[in-house]
Residue frames relative to the residue before (quaternion, step in Angstrom):
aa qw qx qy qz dx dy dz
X 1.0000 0.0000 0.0000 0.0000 0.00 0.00 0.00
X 0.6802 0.4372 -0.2874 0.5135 3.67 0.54 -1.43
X 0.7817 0.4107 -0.3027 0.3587 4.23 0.81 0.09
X 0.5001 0.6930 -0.3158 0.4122 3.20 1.72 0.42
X 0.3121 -0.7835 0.5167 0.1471 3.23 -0.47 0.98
X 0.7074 0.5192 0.0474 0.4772 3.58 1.04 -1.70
X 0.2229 0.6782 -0.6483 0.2648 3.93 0.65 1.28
X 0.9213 0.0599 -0.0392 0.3822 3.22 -1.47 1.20
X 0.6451 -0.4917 0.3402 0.4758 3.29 1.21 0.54
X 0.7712 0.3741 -0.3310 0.3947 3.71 1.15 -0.43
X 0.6492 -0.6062 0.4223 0.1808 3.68 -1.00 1.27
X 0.0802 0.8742 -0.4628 -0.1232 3.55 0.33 0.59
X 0.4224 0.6137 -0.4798 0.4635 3.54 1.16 0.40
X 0.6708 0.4760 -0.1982 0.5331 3.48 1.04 -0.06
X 0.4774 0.7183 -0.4383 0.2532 3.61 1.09 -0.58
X 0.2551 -0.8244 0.3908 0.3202 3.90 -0.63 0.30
X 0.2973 -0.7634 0.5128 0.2565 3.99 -0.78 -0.02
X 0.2940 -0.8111 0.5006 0.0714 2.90 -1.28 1.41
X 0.4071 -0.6850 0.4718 0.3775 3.38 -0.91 1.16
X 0.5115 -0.4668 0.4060 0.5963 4.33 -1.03 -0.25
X 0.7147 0.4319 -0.5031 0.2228 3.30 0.31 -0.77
X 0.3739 0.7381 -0.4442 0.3437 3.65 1.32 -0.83
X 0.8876 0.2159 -0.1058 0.3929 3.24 0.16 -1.97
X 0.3067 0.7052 -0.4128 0.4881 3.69 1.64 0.76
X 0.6976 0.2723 -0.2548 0.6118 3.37 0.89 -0.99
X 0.5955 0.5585 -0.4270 0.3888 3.61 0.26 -0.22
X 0.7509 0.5062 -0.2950 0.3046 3.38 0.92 -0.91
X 0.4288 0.6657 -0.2872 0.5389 2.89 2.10 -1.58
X 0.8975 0.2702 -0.2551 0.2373 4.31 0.25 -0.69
X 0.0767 -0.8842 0.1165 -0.4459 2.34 2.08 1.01
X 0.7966 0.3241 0.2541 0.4424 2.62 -0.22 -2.36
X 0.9032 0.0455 0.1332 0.4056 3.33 0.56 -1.41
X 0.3390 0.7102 -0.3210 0.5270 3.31 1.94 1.04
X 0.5801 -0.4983 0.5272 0.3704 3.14 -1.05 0.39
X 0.8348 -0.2911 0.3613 0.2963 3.48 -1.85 0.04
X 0.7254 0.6039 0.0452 0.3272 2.69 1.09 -1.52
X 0.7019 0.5093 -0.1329 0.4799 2.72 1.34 -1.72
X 0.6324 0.5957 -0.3379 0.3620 3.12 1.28 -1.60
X 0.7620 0.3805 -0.3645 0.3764 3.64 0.32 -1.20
X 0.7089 0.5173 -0.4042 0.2578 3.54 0.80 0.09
X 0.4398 0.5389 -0.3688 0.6166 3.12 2.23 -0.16
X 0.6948 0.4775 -0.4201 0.3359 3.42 0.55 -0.09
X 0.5896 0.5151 -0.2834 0.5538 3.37 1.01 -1.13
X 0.7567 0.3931 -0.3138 0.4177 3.71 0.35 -0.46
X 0.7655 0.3931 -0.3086 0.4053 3.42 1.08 -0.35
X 0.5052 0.6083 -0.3467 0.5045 3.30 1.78 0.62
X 0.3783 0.7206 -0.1995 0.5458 3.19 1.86 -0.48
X 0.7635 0.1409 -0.1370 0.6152 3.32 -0.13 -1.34
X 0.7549 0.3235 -0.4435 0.3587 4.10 -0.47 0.38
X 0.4465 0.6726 -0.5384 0.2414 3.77 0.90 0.30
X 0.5346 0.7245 -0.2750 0.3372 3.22 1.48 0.40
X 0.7027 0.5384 -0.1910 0.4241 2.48 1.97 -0.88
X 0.4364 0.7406 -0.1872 0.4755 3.10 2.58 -0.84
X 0.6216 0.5216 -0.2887 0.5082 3.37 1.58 -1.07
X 0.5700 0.5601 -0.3329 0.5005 3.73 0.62 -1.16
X 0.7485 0.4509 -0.3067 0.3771 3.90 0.51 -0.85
X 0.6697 0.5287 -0.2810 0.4393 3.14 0.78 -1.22
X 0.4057 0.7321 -0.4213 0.3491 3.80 1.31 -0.53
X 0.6527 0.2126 -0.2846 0.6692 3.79 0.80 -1.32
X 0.7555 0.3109 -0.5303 0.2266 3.21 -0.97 1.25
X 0.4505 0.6869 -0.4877 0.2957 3.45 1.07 0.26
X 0.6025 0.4344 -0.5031 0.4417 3.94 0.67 0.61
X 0.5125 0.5276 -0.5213 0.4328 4.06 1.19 0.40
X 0.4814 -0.7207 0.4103 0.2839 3.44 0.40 0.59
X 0.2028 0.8203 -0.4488 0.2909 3.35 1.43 0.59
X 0.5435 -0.6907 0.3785 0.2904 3.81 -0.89 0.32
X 0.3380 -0.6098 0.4450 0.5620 4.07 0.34 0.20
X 0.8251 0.3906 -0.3162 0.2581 3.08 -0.11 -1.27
X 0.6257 0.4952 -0.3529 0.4886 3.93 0.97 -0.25
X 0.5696 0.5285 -0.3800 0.5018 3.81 1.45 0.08
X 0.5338 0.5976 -0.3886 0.4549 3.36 1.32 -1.29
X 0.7961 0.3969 -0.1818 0.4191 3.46 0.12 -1.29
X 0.6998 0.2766 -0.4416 0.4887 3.34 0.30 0.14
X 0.5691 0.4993 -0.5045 0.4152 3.69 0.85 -0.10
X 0.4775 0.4508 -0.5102 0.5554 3.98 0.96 -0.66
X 0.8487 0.3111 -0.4107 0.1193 4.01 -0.29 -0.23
X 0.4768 0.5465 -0.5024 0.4707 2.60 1.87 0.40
X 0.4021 0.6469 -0.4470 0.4691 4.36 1.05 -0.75
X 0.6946 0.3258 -0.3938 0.5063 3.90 0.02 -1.20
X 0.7957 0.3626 -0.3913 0.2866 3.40 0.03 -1.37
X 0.3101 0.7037 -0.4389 0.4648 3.92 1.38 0.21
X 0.7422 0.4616 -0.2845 0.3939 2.94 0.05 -1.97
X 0.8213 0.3640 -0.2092 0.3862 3.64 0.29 -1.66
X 0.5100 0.5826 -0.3328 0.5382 3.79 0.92 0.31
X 0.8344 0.2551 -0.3002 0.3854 3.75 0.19 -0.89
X 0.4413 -0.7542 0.4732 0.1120 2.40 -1.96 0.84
X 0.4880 -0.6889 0.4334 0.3154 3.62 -0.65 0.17
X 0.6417 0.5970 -0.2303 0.4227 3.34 0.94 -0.65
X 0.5479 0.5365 -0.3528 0.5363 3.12 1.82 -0.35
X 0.3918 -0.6983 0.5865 0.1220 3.66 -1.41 0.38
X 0.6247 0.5088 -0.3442 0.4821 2.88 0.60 1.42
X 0.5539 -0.6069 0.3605 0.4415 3.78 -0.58 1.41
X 0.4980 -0.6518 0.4973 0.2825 3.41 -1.67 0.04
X 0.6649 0.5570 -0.2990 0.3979 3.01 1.28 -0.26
X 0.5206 0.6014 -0.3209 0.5141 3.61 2.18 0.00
X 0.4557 0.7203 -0.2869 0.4372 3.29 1.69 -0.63
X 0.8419 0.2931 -0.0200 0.4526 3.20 -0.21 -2.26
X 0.5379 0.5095 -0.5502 0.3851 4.19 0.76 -0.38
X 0.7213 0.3454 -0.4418 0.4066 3.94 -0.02 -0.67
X 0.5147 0.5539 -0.4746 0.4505 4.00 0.93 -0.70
X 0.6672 0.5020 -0.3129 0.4527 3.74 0.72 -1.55
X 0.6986 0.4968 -0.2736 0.4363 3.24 0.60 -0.91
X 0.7504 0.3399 -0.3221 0.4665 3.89 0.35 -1.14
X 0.5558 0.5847 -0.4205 0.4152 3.76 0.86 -0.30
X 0.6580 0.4636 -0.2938 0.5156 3.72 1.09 -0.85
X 0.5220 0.6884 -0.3723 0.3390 3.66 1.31 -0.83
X 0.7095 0.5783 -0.1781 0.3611 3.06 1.24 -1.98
X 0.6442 0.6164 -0.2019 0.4054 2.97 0.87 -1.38
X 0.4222 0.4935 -0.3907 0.6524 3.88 1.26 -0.82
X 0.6880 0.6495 -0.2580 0.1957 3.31 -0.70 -1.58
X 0.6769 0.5803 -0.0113 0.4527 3.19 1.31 -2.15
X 0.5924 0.6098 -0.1077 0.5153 2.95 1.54 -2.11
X 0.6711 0.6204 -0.3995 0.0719 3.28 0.10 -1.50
X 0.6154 -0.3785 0.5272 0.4473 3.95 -1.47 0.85
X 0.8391 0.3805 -0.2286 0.3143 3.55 -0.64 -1.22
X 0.0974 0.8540 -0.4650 -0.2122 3.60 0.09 0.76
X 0.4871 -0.6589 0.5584 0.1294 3.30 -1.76 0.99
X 0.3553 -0.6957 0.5515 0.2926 3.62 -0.53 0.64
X 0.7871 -0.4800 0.2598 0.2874 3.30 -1.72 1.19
X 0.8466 0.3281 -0.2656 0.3242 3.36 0.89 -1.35
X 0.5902 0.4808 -0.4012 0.5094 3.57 1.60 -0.29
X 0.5626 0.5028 -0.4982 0.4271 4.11 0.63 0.38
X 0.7108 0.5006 -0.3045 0.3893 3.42 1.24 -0.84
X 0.5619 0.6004 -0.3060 0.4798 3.26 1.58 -0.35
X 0.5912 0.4903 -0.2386 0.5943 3.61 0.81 -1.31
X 0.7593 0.2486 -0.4156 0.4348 4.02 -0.05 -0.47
X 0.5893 0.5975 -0.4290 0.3340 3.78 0.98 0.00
X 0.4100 0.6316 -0.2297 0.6166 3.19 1.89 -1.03
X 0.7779 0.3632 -0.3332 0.3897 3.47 0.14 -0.41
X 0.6307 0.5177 -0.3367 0.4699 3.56 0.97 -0.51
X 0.3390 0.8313 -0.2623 0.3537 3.23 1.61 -0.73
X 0.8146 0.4119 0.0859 0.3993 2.28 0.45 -2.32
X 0.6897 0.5237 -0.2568 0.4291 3.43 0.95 -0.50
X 0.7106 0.4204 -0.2358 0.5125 3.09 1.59 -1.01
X 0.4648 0.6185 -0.4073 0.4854 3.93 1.43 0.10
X 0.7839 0.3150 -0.3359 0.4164 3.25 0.71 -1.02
X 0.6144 0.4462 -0.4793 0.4401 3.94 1.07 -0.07
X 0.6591 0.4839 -0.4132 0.4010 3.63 0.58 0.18
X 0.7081 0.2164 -0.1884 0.6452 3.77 1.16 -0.41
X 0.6316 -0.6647 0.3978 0.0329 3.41 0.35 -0.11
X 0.5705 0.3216 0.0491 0.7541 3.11 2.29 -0.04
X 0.6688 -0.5726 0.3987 0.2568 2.87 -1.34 1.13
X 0.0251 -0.7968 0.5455 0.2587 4.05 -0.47 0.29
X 0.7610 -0.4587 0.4170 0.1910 2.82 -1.83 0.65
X 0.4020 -0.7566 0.3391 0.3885 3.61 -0.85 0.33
X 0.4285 0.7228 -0.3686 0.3977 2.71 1.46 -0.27
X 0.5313 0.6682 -0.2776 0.4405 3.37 1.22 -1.33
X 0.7568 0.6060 -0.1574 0.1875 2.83 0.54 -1.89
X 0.5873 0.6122 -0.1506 0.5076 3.02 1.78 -1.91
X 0.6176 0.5814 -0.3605 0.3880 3.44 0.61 -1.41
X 0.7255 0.5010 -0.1730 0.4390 3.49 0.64 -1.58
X 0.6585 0.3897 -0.2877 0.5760 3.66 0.84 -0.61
X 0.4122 -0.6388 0.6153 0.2084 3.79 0.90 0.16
X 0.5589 0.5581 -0.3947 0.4695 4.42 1.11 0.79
X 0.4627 -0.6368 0.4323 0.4399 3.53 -0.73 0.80
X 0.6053 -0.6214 0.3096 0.3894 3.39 -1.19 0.75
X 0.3776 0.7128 -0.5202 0.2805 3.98 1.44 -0.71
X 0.8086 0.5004 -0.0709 0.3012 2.84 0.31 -1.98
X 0.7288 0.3711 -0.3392 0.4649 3.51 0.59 -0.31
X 0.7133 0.3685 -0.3215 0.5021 3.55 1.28 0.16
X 0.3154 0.6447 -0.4669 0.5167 3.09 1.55 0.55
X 0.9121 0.2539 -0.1398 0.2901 3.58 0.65 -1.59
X 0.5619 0.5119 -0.5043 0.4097 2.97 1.75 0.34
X 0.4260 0.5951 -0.5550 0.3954 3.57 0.96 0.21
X 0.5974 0.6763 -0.2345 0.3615 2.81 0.81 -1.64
X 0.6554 0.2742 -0.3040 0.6347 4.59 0.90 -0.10
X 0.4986 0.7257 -0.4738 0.0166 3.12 0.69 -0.07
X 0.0079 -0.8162 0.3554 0.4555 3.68 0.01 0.00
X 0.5988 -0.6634 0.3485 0.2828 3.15 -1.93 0.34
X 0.6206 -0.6193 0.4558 0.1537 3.47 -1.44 0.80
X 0.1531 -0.8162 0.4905 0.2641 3.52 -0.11 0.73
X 0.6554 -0.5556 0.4288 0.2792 3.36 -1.62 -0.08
X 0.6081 0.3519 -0.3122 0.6395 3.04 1.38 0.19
X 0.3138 0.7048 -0.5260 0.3579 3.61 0.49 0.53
X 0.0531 -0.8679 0.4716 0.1468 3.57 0.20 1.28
X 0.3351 -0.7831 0.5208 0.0572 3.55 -0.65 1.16
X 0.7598 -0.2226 -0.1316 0.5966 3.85 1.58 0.24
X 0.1305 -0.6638 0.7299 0.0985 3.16 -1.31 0.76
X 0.2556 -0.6531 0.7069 0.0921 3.87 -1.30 0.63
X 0.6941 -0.3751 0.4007 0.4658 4.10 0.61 -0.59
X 0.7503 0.1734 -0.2474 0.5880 3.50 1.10 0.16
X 0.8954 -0.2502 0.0369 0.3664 3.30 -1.05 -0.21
X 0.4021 -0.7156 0.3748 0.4310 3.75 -0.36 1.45
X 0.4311 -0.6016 0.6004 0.3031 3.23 -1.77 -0.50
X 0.0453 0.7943 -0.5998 -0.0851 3.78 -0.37 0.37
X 0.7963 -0.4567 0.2392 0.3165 2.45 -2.15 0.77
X 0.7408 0.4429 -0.3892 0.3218 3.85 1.10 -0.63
X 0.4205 0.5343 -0.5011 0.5353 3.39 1.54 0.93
X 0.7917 0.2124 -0.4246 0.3844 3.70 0.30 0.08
X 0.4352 0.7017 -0.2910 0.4832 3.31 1.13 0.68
X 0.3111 0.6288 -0.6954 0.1557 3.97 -0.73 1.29
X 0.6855 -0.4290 0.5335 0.2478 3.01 -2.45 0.65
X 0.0775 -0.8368 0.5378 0.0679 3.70 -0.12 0.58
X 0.4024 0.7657 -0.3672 0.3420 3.54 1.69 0.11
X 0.1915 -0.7817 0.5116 0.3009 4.09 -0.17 0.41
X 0.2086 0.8261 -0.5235 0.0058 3.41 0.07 0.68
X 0.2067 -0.6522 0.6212 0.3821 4.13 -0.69 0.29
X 0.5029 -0.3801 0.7688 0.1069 2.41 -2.39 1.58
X 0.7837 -0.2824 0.4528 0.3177 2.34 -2.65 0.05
X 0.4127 -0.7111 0.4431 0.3574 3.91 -0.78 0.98
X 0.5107 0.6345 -0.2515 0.5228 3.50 1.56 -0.98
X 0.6011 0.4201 -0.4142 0.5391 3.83 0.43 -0.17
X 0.7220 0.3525 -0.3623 0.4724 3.60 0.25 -1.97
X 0.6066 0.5236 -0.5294 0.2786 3.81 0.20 -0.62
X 0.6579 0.6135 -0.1081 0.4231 3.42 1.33 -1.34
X 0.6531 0.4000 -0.3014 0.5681 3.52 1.42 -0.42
X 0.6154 0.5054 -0.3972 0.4561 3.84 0.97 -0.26
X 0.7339 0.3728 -0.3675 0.4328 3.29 0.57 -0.60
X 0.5070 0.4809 -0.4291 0.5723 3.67 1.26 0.06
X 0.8162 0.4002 -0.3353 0.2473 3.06 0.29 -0.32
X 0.2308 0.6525 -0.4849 0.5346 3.48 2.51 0.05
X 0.7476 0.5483 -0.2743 0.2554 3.09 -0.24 -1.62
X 0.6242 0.4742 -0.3895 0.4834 3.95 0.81 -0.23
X 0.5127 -0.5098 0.5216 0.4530 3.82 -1.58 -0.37
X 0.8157 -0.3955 0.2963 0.3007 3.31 -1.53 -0.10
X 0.8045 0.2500 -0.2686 0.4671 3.00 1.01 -0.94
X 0.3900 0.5982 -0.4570 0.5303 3.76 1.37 -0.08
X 0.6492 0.4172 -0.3181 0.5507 4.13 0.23 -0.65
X 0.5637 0.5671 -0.3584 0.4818 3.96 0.53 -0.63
X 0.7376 0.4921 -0.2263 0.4031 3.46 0.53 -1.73
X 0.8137 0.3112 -0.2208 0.4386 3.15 0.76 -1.09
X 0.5598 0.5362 -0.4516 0.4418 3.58 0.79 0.11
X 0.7587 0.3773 -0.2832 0.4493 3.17 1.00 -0.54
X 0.5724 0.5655 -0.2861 0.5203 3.34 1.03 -0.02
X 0.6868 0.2952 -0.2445 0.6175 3.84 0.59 -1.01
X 0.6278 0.6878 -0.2087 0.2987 3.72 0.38 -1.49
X 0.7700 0.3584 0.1432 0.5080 2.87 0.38 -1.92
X 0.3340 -0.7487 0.5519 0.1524 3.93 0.93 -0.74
X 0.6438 0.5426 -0.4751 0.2558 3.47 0.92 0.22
X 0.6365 -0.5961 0.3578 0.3339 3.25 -1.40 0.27
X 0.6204 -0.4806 0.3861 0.4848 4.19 -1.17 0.72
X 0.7758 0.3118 -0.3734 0.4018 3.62 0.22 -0.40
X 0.4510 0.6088 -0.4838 0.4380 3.85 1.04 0.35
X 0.6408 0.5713 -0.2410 0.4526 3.30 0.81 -1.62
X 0.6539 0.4816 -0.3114 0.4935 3.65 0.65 -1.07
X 0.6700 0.4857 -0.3842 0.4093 3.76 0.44 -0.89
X 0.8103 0.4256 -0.2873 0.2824 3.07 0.94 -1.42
X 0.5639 0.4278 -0.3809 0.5949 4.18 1.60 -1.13
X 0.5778 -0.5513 0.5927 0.1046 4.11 0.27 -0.26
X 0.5367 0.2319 -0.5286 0.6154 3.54 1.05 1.03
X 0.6904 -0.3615 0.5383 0.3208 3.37 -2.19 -0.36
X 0.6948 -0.5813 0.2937 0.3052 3.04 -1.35 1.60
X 0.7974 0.4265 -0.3220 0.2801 3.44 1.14 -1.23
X 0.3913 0.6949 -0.4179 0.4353 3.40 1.71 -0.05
X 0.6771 0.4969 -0.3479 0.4166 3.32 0.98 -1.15
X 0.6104 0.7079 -0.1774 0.3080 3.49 0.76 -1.19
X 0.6692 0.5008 -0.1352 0.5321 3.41 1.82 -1.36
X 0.6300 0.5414 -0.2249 0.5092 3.09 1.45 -1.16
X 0.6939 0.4843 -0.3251 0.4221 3.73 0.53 -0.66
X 0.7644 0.4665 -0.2382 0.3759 3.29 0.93 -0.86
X 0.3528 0.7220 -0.2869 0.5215 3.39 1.87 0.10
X 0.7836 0.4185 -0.1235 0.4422 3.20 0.79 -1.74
X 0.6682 0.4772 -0.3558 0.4463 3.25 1.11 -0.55
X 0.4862 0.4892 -0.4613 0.5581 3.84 1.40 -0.91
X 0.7366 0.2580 -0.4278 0.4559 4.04 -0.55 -0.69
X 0.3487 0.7733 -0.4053 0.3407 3.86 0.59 -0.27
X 0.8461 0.3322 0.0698 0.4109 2.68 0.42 -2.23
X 0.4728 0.5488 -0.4797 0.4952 3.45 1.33 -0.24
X 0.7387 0.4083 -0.2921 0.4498 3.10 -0.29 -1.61
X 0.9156 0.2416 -0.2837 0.1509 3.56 -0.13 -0.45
């Protein structure tokens, strides 16, 4: 994303910048322009902020979303900016239109999402959300769901059912740190804590793979599968570096996997 030049056919190495006062007079003809005028103060003041649409769309280039299907829905959140603000307000346009740019790309995820959500618990969860926006400009603070329910006049289950319910999901490979060697992901801070019995024929089959390794390769993985801890625990705890630990583990699991 951050090496494309060419989104939607439009050159962004070329994009222009508006000064406020520029897009001050633009708004003012807007308002008080002919037919004519307006769509050209419009078209031009969509023009000079697709820069700012670019800058947004930046936090989202790890949803594996296309650029060019973000670009464009961020320009519909920019128009729906453009035709909404006010002058009279005291406040830049570009503080305006980034959360519009932003919640318009939000939806669109949402809409998109893998997990589908039936019609009537999305319609509930985006009402909850206006809620929510309009709680926190009246008090200033994040409300509660409880709050949230009360105000929608909905039992409180259910509306925290459906904002779970957009949530999107997090992958297991979603690396959550990286120091210069091998990241960590989330399915490294992550174990099954359920006792359940496997196949005895397997566990018999994973001890004797597991004879079959060295000492400290049998450590790693006991503590790592066993134990549930994470590559940079293990490292702290045998005293080498996470990525040592990382090289070593994946070994054990290739000789692992033969034998078993």
């Amino acid at each position: 994303m951050t090496g494309k030049v060419e989104i939607c056919g439009v050159n962004t190495a070329d994009l222009p910048v508006l000064t406020n006062e520029k897009m001050r007079v633009l708004f003012q003809r807007m308002q008080t322009g002919t037919e004519a005028e307006r769509d050209r103060a419009r078209s031009a003041l969509v023009q000079g902020n697709l820069r700012l649409v670019l800058s947004v769309i930046q936090r989202f280039n790890n949803r594996g979303e296309p650029v060019d299907d973000l670009f464009q829905v961020g320009c519909i959140g920019l128009m729906k900016a453009i035709d909404n603000f006010d002058l009279g307000q005291n406040v830049r346009f570009s503080t305006y239109a980034v959360p519009m740019v932003i919640g318009e790309i939000r939806r669109y995820l949402r809409d998109n999402n893998p997990i589908r959500v039936s019609r009537s618990l999305r319609d509930l969860a985006y009402k909850a959300l206006q809620v929510r926006d309009s709680l926190t400009h009246r008090h200033g603070r994040e409300p509660r769901v409880q709050e949230i329910a009360t105000e929608l006049g909905a039992p409180y289950e259910e509306v925290l059912f459906a904002l779970d319910a957009i949530q999107e999901p997090v992958s297991l490979f979603e690396p959550v740190y990286e120091d210069g060697g091998d990241p960590i992901y989330v399915m490294d801070q992550i174990r099954d804590t359920r006792d359940e019995d496997g196949s005895w024929l397997e566990g018999l089959a994973l001890r004797e793979g597991m004879r079959r390794l060295g000492g400290r390769e049998q450590t790693i993985l006991s503590l790592r599968y066993f134990h549930g801890k994470t590559q940079m625990e293990v490292a702290d705890e045998i005293g080498i570096s996470q990525a040592q630990v990382s090289r070593l583990e994946k070994a054990a699991l290739v000789q692992m996997r033969r034998y078993v």
